[in-house]
N, C-alpha and C positions, 0 to 999 in steps of 0.2 A: 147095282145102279142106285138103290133105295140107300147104301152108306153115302154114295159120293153126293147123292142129291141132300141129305143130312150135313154131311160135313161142309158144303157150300153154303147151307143154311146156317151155319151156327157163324163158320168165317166170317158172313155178313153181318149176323148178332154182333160180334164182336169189335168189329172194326165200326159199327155204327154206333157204338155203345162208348166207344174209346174217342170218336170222336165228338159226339156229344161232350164227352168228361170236360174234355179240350178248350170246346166253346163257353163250357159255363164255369170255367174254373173262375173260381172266386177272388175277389180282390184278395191280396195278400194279409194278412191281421197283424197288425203291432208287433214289433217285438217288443220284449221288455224295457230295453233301451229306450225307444219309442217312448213307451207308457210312462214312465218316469219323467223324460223329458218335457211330457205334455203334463204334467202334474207342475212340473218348473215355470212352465208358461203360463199356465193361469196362476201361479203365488205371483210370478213378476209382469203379470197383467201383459205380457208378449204372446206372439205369435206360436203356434203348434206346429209340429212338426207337418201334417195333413194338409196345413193352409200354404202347404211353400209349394211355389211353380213347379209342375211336375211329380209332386209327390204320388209313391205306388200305392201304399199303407193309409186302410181308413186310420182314423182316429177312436179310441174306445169315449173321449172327451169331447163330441161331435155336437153338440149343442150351447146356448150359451154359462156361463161358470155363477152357480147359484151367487155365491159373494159379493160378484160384480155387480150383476145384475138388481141384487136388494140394497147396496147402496145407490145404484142412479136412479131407481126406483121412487129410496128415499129421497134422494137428491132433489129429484121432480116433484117432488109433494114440497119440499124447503124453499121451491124456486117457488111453486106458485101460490106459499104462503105468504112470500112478500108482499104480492102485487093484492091480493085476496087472504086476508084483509091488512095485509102491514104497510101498504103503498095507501091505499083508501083513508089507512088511519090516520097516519102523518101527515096525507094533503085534508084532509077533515080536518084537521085541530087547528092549521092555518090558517083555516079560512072561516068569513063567517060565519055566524049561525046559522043564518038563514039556508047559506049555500052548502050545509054540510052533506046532504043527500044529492045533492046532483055530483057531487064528486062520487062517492058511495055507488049510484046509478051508472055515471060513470067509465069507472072500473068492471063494474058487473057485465056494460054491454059490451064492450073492449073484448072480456075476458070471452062472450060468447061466440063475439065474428071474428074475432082470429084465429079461433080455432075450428066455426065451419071453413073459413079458406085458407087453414093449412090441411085441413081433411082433403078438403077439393084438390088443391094443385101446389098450393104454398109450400109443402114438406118437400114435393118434386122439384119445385122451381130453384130451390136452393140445395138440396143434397143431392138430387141425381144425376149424373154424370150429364154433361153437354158443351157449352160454349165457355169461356173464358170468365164472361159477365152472368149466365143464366147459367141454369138447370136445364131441364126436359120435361117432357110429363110421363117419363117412365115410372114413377111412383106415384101418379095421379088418382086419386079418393082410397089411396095409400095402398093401392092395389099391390099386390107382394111385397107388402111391409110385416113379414112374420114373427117368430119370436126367434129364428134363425141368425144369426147376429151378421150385421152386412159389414165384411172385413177391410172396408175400404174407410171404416170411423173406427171402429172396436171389433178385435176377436171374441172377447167374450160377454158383452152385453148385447140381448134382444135385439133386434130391428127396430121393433113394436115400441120395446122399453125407451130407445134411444129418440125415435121419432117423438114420443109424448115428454122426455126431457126436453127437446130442442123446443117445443111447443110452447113449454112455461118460458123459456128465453123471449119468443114471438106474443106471450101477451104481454109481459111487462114492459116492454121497450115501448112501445107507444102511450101503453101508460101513463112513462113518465113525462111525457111531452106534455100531460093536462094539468099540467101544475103552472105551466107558461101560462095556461090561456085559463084557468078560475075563475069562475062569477062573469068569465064574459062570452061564453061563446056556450047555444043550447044542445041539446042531447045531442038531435039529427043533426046536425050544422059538425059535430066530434064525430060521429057513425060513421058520414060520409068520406070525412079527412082522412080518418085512419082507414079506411077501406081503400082511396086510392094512395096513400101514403106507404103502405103494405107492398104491393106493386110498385110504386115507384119508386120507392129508397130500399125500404128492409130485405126483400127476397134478394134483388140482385147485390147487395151488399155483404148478404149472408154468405152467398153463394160464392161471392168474390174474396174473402177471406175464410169463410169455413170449406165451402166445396172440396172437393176431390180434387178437381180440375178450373180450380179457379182464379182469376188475376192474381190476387194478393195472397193464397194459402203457402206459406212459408215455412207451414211444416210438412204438408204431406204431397205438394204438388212439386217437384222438381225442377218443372217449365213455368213457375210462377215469374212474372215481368214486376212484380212488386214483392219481396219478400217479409213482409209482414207477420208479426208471430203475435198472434193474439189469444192469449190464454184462455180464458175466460168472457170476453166480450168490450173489451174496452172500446174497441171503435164498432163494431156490429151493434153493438147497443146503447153504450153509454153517449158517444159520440156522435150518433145518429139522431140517438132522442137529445142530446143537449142542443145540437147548430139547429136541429128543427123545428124544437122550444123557442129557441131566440128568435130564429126569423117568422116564427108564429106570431110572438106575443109583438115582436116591433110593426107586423102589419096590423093587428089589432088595433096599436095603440092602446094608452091608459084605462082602468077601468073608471067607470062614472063618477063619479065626486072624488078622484084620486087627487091627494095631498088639500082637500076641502072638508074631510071628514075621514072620523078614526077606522081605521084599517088593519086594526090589532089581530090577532091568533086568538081566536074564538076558546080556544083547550087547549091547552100546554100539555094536559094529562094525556088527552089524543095522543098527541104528535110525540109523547117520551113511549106510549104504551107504541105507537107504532114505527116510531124509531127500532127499539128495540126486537120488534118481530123481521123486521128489513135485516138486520145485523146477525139474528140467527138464521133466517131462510138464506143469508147471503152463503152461509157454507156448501148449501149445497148447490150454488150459484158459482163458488170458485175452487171448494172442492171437489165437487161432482164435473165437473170440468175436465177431470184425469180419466174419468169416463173407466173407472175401477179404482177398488178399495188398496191404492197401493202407495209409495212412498214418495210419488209425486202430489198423491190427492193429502197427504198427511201434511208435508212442505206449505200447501196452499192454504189446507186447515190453519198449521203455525202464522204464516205470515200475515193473513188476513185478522188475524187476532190482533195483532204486534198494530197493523197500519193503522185499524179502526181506531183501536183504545189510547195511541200515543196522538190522532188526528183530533179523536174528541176534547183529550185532556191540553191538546195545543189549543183550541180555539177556544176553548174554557178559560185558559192559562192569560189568550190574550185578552180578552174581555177584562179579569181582574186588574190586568195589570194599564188600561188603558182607561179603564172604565169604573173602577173600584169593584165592581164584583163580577161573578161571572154568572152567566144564566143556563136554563133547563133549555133552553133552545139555541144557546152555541153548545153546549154537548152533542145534542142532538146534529145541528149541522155539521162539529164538526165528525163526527161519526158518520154518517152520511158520504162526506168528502173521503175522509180513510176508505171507505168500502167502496167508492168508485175509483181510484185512484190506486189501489192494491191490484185488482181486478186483471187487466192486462199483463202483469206482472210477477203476480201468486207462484204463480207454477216454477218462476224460475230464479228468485232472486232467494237472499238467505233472510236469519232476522234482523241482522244491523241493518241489510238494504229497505225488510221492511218497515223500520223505526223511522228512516230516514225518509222513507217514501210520508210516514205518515207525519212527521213535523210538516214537510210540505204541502202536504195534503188539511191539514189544518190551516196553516198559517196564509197560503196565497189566495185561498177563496174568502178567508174573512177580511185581508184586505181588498180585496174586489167587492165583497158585499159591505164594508163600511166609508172605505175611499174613492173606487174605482166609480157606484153606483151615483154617491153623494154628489 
């Protein structure tokens, strides 16, 4: 009696033990095949084998791809070196003396509310999945924004990383809108505009061309009703801040003693020294755009060189030749024009396209600000 009662004891062992094994049998582990594979997808900045529908196999490559990640990193410090201090500089040199610290101020406050309200909901409202025109508040006060990389921007750049790149996008863009309204409109009177101007244009804008799911994203959204392909920010940003500028400064109207008294560029040296900061923070503005160190962010690299330097040395070119010489502030404009004007474009055209982007990019703004404005 005492074996049979043993031997049903152990059968039990057994068969509990077996199926235990059963239950916690472990995800399957890469094969090599695999492993390699996912070595290919972070050099060509693609998808891993782990991140595909249904896949059985972790990833040994399961977080985001160091490379990637310290260029948009850098990228992010380039973006908001523009605005802090290379945007402040160049609207500082144009403008009076007197008015050079309210620009300066400015930028400083800009830079600090828009980034309490993309902490808040701003980052939500434009990248997390929702309506056509908005976001959601599923990533509101950036609540599960990790350093886990969210697959629906980048495989392999941070959550965290990618939310604080998009951010320097969100303060310069209003930024540049204060260049419309200089010497006439006070601190709070800008604080206010750009805080409801954020909300009513930028978020659902962003959201409509960068989103996941949004109107116009034409490269990642399928069901987009606007197919729009915006590389780098030509219409989310450049676009937004220029129509918004214009019908800024035309409701203002003229500043005081305008065309009664001299209204010259207070520094030229300013506005060359902050030229020049704009033009190199611009790379990571239209290279960091490929959102990894790869052969697409190199392309944007080349061409935004080609647009800047052929846009500058075109509106330089036309000065001389219209005017007998040429000055330190049509380089600077046209410079300026090349790297808005390349922008949308970077990522996919070659260098003849961007030569040619950048004679026009030169030549049609300087007759607009010589003929057009006159």
């Amino acid at each position: 009696m005492m074996r049979i009662l043993l031997l049903l004891a152990f059968t039990t062992v057994c068969a509990v033990t077996s199926l235990h094994a059963q239950s916690a049998t472990p995800t399957p582990s890469p094969s090599l095949e695999q492993r390699v594979s996912d070595l290919e997808a972070y050099v060509n900045n693609s998808a891993r084998g782990a991140d595909a529908a249904g896949a059985q196999a972790i990833s040994k490559i399961s977080g985001p791809g160091p490379g990637h990640n310290a260029w948009l990193m850098t990228s992010a410090l380039l973006v908001l070196f523009m605005t802090l201090p290379g945007l402040a500089l160049f609207y500082g040199g144009l403008v009076r003396q007197k008015n050079v610290l309210s620009i300066l101020a400015q930028c400083l406050g800009i830079a600090g509310l828009v980034t309490i309200l993309w902490w808040a909901i701003g980052y939500s409202l434009v990248f997390a999945p929702g309506c056509a025109f908005l976001g959601s508040s599923k990533f509101a006060f950036l609540r599960g924004v990790t350093a886990a990389p969210n697959t629906d921007y980048s495989y392999w750049v941070s959550h965290n990383v990618f939310a604080m790149y998009q951010l320097m996008f969100a303060i310069i863009t209003p930024a540049l809108i204060i260049g419309s309204v200089a010497e006439r409109m006070k601190f709070s009177a800008v604080m206010v505009i750009v805080t409801f101007w954020m909300f009513l244009v930028y978020f659902p804008l962003a959201h409509m061309v960068w989103g996941i799911d949004g109107l116009m994203n034409g490269v990642w959204n399928p069901n987009a009703r606007i197919r729009a392909i915006d590389f780098a920010g030509g219409t989310v940003v450049h676009m937004s801040s220029g129509w918004s500028a214009l019908l800024l400064c035309l409701f203002l109207g003229p500043r005081l003693g305008f065309r009664k008294e001299i209204m010259a560029p207070h520094s030229m040296v300013l506005c060359m020294v902050g030229t020049g900061m704009l033009w190199v923070g611009w790379y990571g503005f239209n290279a960091g755009s490929a959102l990894g160190a790869d052969g697409i962010a190199a392309n944007a690299f080349m061409t935004t060189t080609l647009a800047t330097a052929i846009a500058s040395s075109t509106w330089a070119a036309l000065e001389w030749l219209l005017r007998g010489k040429p000055s330190v502030l049509g380089f600077c404009s046209g410079a300026v024009g090349g790297l808005v004007v390349i922008t949308p474009a970077c990522g996919f055209v070659d260098g003849t396209g961007a030569v040619i982007i950048g004679v026009l990019a030169g030549a049609v703004p300087f007759f607009a600000c010589t003929k057009l404005k006159s």
